[in-house]
N, CA, C and O atoms as a MOPAC input file, in Angstrom:
PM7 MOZYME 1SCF
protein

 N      0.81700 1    -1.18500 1     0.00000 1
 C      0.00000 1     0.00000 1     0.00000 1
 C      0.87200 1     1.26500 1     0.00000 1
 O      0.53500 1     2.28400 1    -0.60300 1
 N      2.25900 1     1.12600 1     0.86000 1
 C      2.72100 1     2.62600 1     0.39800 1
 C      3.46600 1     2.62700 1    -0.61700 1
 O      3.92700 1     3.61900 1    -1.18300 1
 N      3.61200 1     1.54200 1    -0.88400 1
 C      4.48200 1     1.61800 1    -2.55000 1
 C      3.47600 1     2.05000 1    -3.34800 1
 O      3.83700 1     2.68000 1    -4.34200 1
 N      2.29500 1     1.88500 1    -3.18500 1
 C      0.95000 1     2.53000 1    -4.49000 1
 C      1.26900 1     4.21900 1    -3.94200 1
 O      1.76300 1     5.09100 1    -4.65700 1
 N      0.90300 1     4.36500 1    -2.70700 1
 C      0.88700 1     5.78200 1    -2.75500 1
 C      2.16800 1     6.63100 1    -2.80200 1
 O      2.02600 1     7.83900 1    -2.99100 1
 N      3.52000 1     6.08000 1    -2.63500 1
 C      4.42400 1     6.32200 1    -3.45100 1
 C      4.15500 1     6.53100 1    -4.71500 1
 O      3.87700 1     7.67600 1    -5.07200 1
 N      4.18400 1     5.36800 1    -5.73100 1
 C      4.08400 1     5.72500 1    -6.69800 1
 C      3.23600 1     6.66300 1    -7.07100 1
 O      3.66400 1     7.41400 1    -7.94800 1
 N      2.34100 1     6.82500 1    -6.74500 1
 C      0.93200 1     8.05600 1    -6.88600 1
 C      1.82300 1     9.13800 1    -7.00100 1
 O      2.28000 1     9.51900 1    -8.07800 1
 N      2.11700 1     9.71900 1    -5.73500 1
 C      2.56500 1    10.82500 1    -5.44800 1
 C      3.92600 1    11.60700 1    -6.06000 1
 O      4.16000 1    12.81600 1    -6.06000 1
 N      4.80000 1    10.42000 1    -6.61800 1
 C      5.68200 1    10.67600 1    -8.02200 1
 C      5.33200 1    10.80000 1    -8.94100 1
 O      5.91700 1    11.43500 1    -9.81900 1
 N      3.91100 1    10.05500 1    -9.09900 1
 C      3.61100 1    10.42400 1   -10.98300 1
 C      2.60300 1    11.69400 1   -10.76700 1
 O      2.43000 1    12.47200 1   -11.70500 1
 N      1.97400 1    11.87900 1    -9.58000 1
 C      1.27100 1    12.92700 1    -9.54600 1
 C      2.61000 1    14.59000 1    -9.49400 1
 O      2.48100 1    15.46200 1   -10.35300 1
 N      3.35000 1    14.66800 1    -8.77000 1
 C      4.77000 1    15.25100 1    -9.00000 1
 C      5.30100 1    15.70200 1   -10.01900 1
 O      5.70500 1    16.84700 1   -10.22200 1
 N      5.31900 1    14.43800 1   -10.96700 1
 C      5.85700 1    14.97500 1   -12.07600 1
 C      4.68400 1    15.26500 1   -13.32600 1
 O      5.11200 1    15.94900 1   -14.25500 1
 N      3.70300 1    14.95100 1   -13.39500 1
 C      2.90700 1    15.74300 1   -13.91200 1
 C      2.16200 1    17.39600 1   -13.91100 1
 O      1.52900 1    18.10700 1   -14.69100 1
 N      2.68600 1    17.45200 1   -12.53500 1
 C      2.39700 1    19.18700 1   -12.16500 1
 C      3.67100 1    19.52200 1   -12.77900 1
 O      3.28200 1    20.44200 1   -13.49800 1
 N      5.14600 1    19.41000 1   -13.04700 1
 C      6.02200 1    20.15300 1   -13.03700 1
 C      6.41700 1    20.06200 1   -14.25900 1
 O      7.61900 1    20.18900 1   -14.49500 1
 N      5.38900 1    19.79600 1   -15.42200 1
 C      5.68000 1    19.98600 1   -17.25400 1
 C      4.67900 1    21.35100 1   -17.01400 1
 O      3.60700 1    21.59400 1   -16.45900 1
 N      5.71400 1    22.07600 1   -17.78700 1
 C      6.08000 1    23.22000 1   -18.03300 1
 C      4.59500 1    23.39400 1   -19.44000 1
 O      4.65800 1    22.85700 1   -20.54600 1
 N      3.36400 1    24.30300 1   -18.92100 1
 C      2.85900 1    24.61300 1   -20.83900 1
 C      3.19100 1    25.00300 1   -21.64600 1
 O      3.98600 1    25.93000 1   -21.49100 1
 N      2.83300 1    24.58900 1   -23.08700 1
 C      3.39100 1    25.55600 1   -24.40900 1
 C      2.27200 1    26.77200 1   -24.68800 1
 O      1.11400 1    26.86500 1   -24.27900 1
 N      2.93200 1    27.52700 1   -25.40700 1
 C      1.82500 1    28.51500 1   -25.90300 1
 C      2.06600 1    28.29100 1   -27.48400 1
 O      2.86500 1    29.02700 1   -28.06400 1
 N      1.41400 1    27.33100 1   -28.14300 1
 C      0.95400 1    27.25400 1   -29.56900 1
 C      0.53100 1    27.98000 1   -30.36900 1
 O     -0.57300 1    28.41300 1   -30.03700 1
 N      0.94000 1    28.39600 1   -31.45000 1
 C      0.80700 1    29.32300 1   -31.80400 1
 C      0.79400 1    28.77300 1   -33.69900 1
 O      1.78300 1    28.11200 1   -34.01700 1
 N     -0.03300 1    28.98500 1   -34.59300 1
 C     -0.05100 1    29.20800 1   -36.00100 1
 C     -0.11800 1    30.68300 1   -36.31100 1
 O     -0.72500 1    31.64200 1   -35.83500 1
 N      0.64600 1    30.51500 1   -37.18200 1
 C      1.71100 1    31.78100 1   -37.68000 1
 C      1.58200 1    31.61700 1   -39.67200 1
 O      2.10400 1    30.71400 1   -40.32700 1
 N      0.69500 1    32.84600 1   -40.26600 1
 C      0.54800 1    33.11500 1   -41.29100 1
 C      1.75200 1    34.12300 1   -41.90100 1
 O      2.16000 1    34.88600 1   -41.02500 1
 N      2.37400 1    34.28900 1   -43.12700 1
 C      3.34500 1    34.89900 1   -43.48300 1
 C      1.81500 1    36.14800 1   -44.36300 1
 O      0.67900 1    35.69200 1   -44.49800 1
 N      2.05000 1    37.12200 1   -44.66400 1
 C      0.99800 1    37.83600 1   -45.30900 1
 C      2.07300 1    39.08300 1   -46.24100 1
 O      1.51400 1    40.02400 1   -46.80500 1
 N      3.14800 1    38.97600 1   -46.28100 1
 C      4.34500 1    39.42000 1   -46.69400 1
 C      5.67100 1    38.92700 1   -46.81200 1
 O      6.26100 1    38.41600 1   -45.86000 1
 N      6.24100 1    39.08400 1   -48.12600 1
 C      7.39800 1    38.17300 1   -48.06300 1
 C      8.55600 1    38.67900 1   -49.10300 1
 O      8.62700 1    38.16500 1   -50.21900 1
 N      9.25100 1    39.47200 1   -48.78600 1
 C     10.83200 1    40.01900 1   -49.43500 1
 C     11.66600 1    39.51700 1   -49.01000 1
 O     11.68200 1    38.70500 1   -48.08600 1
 N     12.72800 1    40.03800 1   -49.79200 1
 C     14.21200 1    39.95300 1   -49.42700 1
 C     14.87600 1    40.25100 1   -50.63100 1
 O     14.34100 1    40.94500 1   -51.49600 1
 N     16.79800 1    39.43800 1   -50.82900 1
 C     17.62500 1    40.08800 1   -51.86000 1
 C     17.79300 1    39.24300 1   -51.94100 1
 O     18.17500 1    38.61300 1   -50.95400 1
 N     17.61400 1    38.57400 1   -53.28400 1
 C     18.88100 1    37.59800 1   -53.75600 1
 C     19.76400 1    37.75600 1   -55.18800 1
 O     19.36000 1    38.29900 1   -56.21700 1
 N     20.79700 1    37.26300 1   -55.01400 1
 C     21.79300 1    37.45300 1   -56.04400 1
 C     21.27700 1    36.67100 1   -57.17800 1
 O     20.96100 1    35.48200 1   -57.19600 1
 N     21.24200 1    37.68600 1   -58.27700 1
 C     21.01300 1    36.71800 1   -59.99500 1
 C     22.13100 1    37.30900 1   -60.88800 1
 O     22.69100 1    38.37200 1   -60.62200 1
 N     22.43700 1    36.48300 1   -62.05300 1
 C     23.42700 1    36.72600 1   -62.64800 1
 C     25.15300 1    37.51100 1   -61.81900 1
 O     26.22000 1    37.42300 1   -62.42700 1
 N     25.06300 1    38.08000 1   -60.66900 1
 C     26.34200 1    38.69400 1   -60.01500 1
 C     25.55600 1    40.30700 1   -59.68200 1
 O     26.12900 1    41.32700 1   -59.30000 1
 N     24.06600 1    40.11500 1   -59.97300 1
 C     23.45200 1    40.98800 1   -59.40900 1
 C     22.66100 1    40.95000 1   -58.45000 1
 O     21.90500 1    39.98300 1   -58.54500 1
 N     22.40600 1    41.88300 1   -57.11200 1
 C     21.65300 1    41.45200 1   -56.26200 1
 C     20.35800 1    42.24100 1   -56.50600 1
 O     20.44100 1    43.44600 1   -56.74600 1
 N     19.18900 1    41.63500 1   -56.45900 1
 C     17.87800 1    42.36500 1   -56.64500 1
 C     17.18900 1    41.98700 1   -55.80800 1
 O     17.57700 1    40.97600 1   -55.22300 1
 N     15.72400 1    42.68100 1   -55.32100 1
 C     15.00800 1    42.56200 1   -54.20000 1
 C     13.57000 1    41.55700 1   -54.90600 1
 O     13.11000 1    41.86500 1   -56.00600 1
 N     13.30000 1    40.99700 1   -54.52100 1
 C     11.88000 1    40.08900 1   -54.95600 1
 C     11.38600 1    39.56000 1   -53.96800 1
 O     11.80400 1    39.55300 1   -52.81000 1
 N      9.90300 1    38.81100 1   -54.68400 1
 C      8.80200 1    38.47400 1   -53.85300 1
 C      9.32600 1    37.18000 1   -53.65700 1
 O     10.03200 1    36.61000 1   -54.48900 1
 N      9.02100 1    36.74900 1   -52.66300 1
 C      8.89200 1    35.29500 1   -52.28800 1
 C      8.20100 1    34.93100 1   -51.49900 1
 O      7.60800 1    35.72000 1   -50.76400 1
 N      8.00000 1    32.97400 1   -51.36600 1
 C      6.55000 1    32.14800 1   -51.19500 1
 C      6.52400 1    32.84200 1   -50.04600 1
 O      7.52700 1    33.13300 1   -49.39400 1
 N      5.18400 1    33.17700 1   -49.71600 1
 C      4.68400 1    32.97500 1   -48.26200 1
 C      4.60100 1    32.55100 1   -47.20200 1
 O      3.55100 1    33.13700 1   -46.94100 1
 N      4.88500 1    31.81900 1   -46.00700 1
 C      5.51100 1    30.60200 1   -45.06600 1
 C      4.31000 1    30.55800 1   -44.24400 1
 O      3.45000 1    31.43800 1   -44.30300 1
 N      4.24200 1    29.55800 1   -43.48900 1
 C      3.60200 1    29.47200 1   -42.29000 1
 C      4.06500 1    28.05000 1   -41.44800 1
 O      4.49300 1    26.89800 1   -41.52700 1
 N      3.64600 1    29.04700 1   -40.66900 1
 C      5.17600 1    28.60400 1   -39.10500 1
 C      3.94400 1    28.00900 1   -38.09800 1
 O      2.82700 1    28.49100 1   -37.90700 1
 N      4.57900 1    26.74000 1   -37.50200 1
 C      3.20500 1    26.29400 1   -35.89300 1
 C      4.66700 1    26.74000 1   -35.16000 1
 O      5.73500 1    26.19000 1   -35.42700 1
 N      4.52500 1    27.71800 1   -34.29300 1
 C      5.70300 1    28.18400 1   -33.04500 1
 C      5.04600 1    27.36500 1   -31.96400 1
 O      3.85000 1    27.11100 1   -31.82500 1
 N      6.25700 1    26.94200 1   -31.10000 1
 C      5.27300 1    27.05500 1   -29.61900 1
 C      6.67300 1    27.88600 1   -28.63900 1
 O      7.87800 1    27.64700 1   -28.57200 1
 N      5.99800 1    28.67500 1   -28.14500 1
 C      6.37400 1    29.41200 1   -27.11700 1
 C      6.43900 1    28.80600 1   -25.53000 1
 O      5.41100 1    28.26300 1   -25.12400 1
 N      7.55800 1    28.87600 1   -24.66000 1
 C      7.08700 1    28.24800 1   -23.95000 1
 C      6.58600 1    29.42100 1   -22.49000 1
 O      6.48100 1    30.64600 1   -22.54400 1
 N      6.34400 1    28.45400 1   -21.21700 1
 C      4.88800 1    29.56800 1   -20.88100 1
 C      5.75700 1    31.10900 1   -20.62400 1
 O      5.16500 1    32.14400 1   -20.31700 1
 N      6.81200 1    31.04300 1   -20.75900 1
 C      7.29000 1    32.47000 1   -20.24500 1
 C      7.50900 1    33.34100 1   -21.01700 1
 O      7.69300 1    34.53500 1   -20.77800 1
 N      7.50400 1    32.63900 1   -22.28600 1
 C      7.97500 1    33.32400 1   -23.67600 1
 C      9.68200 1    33.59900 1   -23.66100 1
 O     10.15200 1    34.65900 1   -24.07400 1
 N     10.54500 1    32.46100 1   -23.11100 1
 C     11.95200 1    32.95900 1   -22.53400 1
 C     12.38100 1    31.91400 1   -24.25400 1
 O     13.18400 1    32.34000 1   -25.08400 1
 N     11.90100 1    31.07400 1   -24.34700 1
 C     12.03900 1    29.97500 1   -26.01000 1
 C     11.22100 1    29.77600 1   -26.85900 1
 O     10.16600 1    30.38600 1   -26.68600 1
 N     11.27200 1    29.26600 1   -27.57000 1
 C     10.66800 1    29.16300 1   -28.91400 1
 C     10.85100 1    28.16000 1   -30.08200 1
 O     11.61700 1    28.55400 1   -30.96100 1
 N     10.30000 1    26.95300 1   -30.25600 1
 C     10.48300 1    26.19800 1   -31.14000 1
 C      9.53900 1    25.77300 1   -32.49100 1
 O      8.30800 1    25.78500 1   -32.51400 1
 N     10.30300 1    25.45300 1   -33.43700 1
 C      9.54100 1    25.50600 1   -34.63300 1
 C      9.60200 1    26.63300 1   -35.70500 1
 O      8.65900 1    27.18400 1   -36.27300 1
 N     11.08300 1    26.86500 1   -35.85800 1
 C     11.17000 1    28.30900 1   -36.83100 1
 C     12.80400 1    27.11700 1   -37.39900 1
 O     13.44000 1    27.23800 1   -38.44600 1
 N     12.98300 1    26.35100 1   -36.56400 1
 C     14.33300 1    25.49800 1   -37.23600 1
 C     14.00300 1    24.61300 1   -37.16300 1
 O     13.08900 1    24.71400 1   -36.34400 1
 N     14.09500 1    23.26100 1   -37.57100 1
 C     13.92600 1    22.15500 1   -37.61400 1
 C     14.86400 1    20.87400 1   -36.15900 1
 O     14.70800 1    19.79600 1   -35.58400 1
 N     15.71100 1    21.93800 1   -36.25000 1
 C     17.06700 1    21.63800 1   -35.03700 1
 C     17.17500 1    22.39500 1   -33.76800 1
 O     17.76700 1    22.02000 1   -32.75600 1
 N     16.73200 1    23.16200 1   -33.88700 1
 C     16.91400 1    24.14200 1   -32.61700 1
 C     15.19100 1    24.84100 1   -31.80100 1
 O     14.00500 1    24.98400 1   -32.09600 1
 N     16.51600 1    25.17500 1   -30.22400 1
 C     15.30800 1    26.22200 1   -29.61200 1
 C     15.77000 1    27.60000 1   -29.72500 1
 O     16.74800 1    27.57800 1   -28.97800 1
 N     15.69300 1    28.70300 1   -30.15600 1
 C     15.30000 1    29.86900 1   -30.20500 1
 C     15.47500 1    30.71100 1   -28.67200 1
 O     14.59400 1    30.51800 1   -27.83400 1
 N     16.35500 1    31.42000 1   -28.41700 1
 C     16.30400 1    32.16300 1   -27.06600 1
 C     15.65500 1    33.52300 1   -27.30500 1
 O     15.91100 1    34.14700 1   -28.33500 1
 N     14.62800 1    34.10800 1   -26.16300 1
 C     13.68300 1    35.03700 1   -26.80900 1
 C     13.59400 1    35.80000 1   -25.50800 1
 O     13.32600 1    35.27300 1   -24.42900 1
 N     13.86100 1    37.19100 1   -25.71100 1
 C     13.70100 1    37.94200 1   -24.38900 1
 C     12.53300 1    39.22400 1   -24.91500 1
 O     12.04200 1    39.41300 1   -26.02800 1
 N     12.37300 1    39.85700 1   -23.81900 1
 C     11.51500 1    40.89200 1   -24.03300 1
 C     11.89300 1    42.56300 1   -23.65600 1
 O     11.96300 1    43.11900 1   -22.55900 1
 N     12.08500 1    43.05700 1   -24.94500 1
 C     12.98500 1    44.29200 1   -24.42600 1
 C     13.26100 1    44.94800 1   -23.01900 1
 O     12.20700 1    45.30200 1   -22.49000 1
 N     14.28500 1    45.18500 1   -22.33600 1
 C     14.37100 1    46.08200 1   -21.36000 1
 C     13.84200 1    44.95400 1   -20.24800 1
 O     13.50600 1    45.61400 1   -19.26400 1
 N     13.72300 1    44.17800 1   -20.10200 1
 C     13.33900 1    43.04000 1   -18.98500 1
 C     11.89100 1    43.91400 1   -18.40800 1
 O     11.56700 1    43.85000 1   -17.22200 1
 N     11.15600 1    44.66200 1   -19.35300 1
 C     10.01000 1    44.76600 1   -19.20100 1
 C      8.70500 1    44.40100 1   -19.13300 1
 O      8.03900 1    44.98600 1   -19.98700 1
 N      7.86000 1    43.39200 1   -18.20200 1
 C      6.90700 1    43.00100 1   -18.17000 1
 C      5.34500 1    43.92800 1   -19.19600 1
 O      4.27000 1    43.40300 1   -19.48900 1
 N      5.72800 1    45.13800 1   -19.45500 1
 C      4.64900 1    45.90400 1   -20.12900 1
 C      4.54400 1    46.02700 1   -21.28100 1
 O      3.72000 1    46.86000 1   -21.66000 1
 N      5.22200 1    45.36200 1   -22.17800 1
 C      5.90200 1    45.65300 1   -23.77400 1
 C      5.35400 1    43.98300 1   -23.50400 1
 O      5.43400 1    43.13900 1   -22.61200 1
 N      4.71800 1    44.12600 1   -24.96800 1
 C      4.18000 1    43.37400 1   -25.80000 1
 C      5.12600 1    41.94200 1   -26.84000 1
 O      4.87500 1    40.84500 1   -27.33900 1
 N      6.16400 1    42.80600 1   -26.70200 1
 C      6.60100 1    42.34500 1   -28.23800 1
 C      8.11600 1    41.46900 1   -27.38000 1
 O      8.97100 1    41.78400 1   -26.55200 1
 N      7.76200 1    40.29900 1   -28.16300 1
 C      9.19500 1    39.20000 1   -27.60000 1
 C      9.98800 1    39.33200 1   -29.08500 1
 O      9.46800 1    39.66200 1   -30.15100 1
 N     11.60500 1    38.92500 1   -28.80900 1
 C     12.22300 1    38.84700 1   -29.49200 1
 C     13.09500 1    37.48300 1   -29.14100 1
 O     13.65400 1    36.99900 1   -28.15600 1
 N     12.88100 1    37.15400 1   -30.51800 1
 C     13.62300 1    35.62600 1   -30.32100 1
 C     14.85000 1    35.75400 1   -31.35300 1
 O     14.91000 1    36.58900 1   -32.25500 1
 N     15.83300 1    34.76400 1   -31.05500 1
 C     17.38100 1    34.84000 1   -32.21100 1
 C     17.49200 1    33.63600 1   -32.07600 1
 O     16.96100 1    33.04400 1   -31.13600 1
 N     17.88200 1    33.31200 1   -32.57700 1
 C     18.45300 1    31.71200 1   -33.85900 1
 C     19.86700 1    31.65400 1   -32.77800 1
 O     20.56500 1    32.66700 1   -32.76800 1
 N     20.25400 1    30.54800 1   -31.93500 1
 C     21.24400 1    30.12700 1   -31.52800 1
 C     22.48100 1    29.39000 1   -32.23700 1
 O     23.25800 1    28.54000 1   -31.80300 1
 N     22.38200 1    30.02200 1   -33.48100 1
 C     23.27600 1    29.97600 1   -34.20300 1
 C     24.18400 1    30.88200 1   -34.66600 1
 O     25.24200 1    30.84900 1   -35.29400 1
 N     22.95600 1    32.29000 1   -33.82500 1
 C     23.34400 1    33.78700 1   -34.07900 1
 C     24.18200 1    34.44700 1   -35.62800 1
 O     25.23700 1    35.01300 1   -35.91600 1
 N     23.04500 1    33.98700 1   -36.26300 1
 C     23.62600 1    34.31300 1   -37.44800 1
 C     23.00400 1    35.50300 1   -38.62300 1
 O     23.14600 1    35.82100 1   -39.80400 1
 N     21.89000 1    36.05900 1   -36.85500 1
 C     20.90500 1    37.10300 1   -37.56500 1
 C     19.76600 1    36.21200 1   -37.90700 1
 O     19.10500 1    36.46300 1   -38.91500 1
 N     19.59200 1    35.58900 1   -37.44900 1
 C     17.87300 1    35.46100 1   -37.53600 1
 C     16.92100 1    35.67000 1   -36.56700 1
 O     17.05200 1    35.48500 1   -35.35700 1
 N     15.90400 1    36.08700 1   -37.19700 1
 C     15.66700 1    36.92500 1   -35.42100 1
 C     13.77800 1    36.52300 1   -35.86200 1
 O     13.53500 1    36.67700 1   -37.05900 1
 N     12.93400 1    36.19700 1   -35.24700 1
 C     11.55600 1    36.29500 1   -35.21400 1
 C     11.31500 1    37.23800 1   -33.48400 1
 O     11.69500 1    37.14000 1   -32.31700 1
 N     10.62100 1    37.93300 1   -34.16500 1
 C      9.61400 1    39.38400 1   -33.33000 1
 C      8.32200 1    38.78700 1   -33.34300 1
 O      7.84500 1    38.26300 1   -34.35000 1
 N      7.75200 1    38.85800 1   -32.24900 1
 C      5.90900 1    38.63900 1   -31.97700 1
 C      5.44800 1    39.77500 1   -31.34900 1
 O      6.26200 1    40.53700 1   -30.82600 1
 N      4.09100 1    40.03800 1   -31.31600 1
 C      3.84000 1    40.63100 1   -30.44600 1
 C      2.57000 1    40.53100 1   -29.93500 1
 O      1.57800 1    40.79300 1   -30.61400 1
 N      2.49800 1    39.98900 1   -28.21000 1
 C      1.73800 1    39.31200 1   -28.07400 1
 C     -0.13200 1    39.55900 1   -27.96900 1
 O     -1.09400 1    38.79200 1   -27.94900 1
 N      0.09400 1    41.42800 1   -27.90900 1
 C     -1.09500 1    42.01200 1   -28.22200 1
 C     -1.74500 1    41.60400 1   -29.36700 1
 O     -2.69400 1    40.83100 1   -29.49800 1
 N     -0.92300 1    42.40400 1   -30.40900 1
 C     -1.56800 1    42.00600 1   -31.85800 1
 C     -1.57600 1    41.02500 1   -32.81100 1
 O     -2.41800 1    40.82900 1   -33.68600 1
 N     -0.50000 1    40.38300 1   -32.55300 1
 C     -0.54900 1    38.54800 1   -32.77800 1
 C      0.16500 1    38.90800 1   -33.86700 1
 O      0.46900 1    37.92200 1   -34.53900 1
 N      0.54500 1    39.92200 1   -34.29900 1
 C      1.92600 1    40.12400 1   -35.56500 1
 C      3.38500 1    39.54900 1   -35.24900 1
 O      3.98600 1    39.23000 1   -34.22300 1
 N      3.62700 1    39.56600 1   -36.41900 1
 C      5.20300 1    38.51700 1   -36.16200 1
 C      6.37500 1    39.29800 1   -36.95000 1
 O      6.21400 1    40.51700 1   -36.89000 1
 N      7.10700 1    39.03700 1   -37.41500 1
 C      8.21700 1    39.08200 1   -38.53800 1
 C      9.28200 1    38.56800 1   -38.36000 1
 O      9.90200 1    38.75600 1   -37.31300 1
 N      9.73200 1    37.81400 1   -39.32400 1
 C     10.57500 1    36.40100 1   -39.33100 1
 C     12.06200 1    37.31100 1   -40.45400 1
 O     12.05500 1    37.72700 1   -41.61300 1
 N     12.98400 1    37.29100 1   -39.53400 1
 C     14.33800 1    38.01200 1   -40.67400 1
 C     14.84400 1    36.74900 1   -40.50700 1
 O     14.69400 1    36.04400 1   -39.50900 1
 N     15.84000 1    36.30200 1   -42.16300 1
 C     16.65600 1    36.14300 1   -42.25300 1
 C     17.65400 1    36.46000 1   -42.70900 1
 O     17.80500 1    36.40800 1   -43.92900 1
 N     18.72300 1    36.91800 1   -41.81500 1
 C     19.82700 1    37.70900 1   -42.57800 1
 C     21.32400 1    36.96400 1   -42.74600 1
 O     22.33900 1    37.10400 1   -42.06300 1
 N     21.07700 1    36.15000 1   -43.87700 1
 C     22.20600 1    34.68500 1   -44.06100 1
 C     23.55100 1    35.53300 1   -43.66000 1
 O     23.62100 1    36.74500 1   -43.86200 1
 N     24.35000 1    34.95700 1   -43.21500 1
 C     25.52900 1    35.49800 1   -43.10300 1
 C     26.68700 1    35.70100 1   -44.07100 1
 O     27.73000 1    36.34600 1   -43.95900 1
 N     25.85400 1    34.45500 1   -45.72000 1
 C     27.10000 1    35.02400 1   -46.77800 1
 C     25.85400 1    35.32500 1   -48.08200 1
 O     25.60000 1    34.93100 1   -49.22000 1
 N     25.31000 1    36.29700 1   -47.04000 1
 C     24.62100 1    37.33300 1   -48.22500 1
 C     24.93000 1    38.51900 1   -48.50500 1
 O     26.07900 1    38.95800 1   -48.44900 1
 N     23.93700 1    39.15200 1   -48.83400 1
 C     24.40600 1    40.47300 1   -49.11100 1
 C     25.26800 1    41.39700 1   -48.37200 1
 O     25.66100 1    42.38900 1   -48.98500 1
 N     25.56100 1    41.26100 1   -47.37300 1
 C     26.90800 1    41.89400 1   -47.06200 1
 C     27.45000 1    41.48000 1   -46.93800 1
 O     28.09500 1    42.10400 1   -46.09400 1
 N     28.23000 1    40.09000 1   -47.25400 1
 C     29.77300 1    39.64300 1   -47.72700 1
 C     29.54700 1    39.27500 1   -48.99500 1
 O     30.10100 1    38.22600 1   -49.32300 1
 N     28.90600 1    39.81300 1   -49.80200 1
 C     28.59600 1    39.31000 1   -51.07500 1
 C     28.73000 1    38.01000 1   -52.20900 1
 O     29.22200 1    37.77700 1   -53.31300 1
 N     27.83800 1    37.26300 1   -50.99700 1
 C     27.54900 1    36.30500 1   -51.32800 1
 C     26.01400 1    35.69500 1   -52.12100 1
 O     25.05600 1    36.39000 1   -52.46000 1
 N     26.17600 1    34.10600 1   -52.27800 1
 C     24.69400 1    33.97300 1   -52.69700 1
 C     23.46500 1    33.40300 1   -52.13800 1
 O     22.49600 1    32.88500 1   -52.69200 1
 N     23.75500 1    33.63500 1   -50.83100 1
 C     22.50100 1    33.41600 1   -49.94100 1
 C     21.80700 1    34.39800 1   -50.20400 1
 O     22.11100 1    35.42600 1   -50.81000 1
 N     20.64800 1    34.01800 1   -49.64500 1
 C     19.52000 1    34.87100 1   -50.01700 1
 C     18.88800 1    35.42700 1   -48.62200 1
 O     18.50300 1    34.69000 1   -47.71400 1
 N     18.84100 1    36.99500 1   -48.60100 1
 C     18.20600 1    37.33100 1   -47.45900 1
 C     16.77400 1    37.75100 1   -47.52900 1
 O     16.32100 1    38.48700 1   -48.40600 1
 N     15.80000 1    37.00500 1   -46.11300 1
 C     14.49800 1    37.59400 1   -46.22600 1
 C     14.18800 1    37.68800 1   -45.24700 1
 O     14.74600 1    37.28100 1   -44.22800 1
 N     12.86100 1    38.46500 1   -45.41500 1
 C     11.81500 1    39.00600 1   -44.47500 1
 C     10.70100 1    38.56900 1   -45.04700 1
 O     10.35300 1    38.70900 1   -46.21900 1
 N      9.52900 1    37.42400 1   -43.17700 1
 C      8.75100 1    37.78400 1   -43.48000 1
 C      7.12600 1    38.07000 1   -42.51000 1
 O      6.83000 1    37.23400 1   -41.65600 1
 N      6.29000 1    39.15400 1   -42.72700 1
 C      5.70900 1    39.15400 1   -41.69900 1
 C      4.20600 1    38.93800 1   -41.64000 1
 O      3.77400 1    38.55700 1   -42.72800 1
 N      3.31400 1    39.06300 1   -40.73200 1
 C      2.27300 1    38.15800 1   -40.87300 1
 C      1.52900 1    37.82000 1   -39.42600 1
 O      2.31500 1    37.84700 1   -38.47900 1
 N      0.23600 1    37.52600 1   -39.10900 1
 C     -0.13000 1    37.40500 1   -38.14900 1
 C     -0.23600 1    35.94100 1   -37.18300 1
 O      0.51000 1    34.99700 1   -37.44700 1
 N     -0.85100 1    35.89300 1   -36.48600 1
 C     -0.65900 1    34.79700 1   -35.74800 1
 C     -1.87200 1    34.45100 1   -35.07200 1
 O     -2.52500 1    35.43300 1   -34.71900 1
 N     -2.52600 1    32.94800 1   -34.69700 1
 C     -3.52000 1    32.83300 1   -33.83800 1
 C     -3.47600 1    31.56700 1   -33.44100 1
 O     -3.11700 1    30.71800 1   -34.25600 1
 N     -3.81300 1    31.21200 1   -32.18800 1
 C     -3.20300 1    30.50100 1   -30.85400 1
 C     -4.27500 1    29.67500 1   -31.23500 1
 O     -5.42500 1    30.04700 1   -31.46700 1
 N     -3.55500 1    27.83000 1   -31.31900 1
 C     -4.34500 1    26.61000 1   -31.41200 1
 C     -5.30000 1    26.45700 1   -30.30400 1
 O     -6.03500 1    25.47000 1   -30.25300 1

């Protein structure tokens, strides 16, 4: 009998202490950037994306913008009153997704690191778009 309520009281334990996600579908409704053609760089349209993020409950990470990674995401000025989180690519290579949690707007940069300013042929984009919680 106290091995049952042992066990109880561990699985009850560790079920309080998973952490929620905040789920999130994410529409692109705009989509630029530069990429290099012929040894020229020009600005164009490109596809549209849509992203499932999940945030986790503090909004401190963020997964689902890489296939490999979590995303570290703070909120300007360690201000609880500002809306808007900022997340970067732990690869820090300039990619950065912005939310904001009022208006459910986003914008997703990628700024490749052998693009346009080491003049290379990656392709840099932006793209932004709203958001609404599964």
């Amino acid at each position: 009998m106290k091995l049952k309520l042992l066990l109880f009281l561990f699985t009850f334990g560790i079920s309080t202490s998973v952490t929620a996600e905040i789920v999130l579908y994410c529409n692109s409704e705009l989509a630029t950037g530069f990429f290099k053609e012929n040894g020229i760089y020009r600005t164009g349209n490109f596809k549209l994306e849509r992203y499932t993020v999940k945030f986790s409950d503090d909004y401190s990470e963020v997964k689902g913008l890489d296939a490999h990674l979590i995303w570290e995401c703070k909120i300007p000025f360690n201000n609880k009153k500002y809306n808007t989180v900022i997340c970067m690519s732990k690869w820090n290579i300039g990619e950065t997704f912005i939310y904001n949690k009022k208006t459910k707007r986003f914008m997703n940069y990628s700024a490749a690191t052998f693009g346009f300013l080491n003049n290379g042929n990656d392709t840099n984009t932006m793209h932004a778009g709203t958001c609404e919680k599964f």
